[in-house]
N, C-alpha and C positions, 0 to 999 in steps of 0.2 A: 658207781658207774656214771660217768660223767658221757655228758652230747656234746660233739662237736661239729659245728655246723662252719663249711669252707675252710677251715683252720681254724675257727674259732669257736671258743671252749665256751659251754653254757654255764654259767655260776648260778646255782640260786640263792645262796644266801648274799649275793651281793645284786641279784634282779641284772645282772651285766655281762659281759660278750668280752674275755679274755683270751688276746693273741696267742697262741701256741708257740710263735717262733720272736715275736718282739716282746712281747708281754705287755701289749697297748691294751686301755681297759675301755671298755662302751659301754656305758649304764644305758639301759633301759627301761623305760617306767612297767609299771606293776603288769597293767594287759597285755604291752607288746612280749613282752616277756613269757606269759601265758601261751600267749596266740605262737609263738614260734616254736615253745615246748610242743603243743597241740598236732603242728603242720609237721613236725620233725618227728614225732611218736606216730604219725600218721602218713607216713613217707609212701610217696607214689599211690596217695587215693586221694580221689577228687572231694574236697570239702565243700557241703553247701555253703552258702552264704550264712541262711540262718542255724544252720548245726553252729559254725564258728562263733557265733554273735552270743550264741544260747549259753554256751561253754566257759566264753572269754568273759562276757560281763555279765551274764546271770541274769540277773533279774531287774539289771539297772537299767532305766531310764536312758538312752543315746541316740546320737543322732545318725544318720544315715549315712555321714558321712566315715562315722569313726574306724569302720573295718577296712575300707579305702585309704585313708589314713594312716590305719597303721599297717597296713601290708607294704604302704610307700616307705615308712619310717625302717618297718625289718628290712628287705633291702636295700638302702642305702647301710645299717647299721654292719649286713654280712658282704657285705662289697657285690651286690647283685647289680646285675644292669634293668634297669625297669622298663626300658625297649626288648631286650632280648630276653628276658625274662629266663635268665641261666639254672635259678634255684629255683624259687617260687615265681612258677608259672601262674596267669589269671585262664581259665576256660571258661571260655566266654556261655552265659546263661548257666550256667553249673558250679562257677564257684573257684576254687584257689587248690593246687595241687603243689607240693614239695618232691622235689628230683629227690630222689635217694643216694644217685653219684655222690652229691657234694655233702654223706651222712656219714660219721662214724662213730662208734660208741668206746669211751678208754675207758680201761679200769681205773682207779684211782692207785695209788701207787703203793699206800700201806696194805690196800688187799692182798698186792705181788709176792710183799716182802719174803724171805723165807724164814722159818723160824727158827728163831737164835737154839743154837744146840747148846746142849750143857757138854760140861770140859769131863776128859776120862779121869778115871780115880786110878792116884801114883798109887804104883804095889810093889813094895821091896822085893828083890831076889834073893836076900838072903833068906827068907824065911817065909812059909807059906800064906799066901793072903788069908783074911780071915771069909765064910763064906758069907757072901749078901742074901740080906732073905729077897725073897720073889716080890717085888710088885701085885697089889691085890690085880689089877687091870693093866695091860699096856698092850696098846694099838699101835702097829709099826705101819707108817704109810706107807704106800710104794711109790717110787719113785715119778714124776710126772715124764709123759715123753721128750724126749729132747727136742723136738717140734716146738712144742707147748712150750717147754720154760725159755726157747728161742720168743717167741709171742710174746711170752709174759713181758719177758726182757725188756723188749721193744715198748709196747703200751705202757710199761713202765717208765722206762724215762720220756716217752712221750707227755705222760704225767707230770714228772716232775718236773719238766721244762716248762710246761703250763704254769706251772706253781712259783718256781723258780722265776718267772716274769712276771706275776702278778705279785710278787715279794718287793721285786727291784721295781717295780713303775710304783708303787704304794709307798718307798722311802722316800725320806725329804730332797730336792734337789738344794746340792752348792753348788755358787758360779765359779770355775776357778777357769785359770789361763790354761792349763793342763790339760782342763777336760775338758773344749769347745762341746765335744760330741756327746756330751751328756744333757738328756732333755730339761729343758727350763720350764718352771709353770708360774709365771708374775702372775699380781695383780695388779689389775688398774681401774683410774680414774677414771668415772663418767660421769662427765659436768651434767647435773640438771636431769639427772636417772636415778634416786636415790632407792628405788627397787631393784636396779641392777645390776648385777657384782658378776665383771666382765675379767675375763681372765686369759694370758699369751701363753698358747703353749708353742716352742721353738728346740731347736736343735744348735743354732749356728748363730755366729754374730749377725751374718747376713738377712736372716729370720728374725731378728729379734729388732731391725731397724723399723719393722714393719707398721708399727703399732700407732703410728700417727695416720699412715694412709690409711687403713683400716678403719679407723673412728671417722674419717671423714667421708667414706665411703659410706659407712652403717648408721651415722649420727640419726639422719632425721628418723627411720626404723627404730632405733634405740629412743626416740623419744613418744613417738606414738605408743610403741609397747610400754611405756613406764607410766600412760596414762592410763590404758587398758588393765596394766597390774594393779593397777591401785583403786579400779572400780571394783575387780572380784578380790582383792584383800590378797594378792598374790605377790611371790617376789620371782625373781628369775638367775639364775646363775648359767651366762652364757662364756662358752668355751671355746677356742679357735687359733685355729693355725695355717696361715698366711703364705703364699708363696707368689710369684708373679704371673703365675699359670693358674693355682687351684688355690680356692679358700674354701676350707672345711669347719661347718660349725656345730657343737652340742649344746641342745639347749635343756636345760634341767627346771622345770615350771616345782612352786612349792606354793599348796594352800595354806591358808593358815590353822588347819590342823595336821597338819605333816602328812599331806598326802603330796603325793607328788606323779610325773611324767617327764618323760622325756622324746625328745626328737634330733636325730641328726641330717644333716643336709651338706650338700656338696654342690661348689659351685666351679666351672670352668671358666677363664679370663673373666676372674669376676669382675678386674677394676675397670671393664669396659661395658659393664651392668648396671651401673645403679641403680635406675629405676626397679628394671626388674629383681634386682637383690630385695629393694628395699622394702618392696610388694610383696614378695613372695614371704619374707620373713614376717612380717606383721599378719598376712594373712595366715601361716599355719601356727602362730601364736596363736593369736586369737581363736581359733576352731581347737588347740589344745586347751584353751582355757573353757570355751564352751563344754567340752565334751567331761572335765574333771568333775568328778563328784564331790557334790556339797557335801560341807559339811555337818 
């Protein structure tokens, strides 16, 4: 049984938020990931602050801002608006509640399958078959309603469409002239960042021109954070895709004993931001690197 939260499909063996109809993957680090399973297994009841905190991190050590933090990070990660508070709603002195609208639970798709029948046994007419002994046991099912194997049907390829785009976004990208519209994932150079391994993701030639404004836009960010990684022994693999309206970024933090987190953020007419780009990034760096458990 898999969760699917606004369309998108909860994986846990990959800790990540997989598109149902594109098949775009959003890793999510270890807690966020917890805390959205939590609010979504807990649909339409108000969670305290401290229940949440108790649950998510245990027994760990955090700072006060982490479950703030990461309520910010799940909605950006399920396309929530953090003004209108569409899924996860804040209730104010009481804690964080999950809409249940935007909840649906799929079966996974081998459950559906039906079971392969075995073939009938050829019996000549000229001559009488021989008799079959009886089976010690045999349980004939009955049939499911046709309702139900309508249902099934559905949830079913609903599945495997999940699966089927988390296949195709996981293969390797080639550029070709043929396929403009097939997504591109470069890497690139960051002068003088040697912790971070900055990467274009694009659809279009027009998108892929992108990659010089954007470093000049995020350079001085990108260098504060390479001094900051390199005090707690971190590296950072950030991810982004550029348009002249929105720039969208993942950021993936790694300790050096493989623990990791993630966060994503979304900006509108960024390239009339910089400042505030450049603040905003360095500061929820930094509070994810604070908030990561030592090793």
């Amino acid at each position: 049984m898999s969760i699917v939260v606004n369309n998108w499909r909860m994986d846990s063996s990959l800790n990540a938020l997989i598109h149902c109809e594109t098949g775009e993957t959003r890793r999510l680090g270890e807690y966020h990931f917890i805390l959205l399973e939590i609010l979504a297994k807990n649909a339409d009841t108000v969670m305290s602050r401290a229940f949440l905190m108790s649950e998510v991190w245990k027994n760990r050590v955090v700072g006060g801002n982490s479950l703030p933090t990461a309520i910010h990070a799940l909605r950006v990660a399920i396309d929530d608006d953090g003004k209108q508070q569409e899924i996860i709603k804040t209730v104010p002195k009481k804690g964080y509640l999950f809409n249940k609208s935007y909840l649906t639970f799929v079966e996974d798709a081998v459950e559906n399958a039906p079971p392969e029948e075995a073939p009938l046994p050829v019996v000549e007419t000229s001559a009488p078959a021989p008799a079959l002994p009886e089976p010690e046991s045999v349980i004939t099912p009955s049939a499911p309603p046709a309702s139900h194997r309508r249902r099934n049907a559905l949830l079913a390829l609903c599945a495997l469409a999940c699966v089927a785009g988390s296949v195709f976004f996981a293969l390797p990208r080639f550029t070709s002239q043929a396929a403009v519209d097939v997504p591109q994932l470069v890497k690139e150079n960051v002068k003088d960042a040697s912790r971070i391994a900055l990467f274009h993701f694009y659809h279009s030639p027009a998108e892929q021109a992108q990659p010089s404004t954007f470093s000049r836009h995020i350079s001085p960010a990108l260098h504060q954070v390479n001094a900051l990684l390199a005090t707690h022994n971190a590296t950072m693999d950030l991810y982004y895709k550029a348009s002249l309206q929105k720039l969208s970024l993942d950021i993936l933090l790694n300790s050096s004993c493989d623990k990791s987190t993630q966060l994503a953020l979304n900006f509108s007419n960024w390239q009339n931001k910089d400042k505030e780009l450049n603040a905003i990034m360095f500061q929820e760096v930094e509070k994810m690197l604070n908030e990561m458990p030592s090793c």
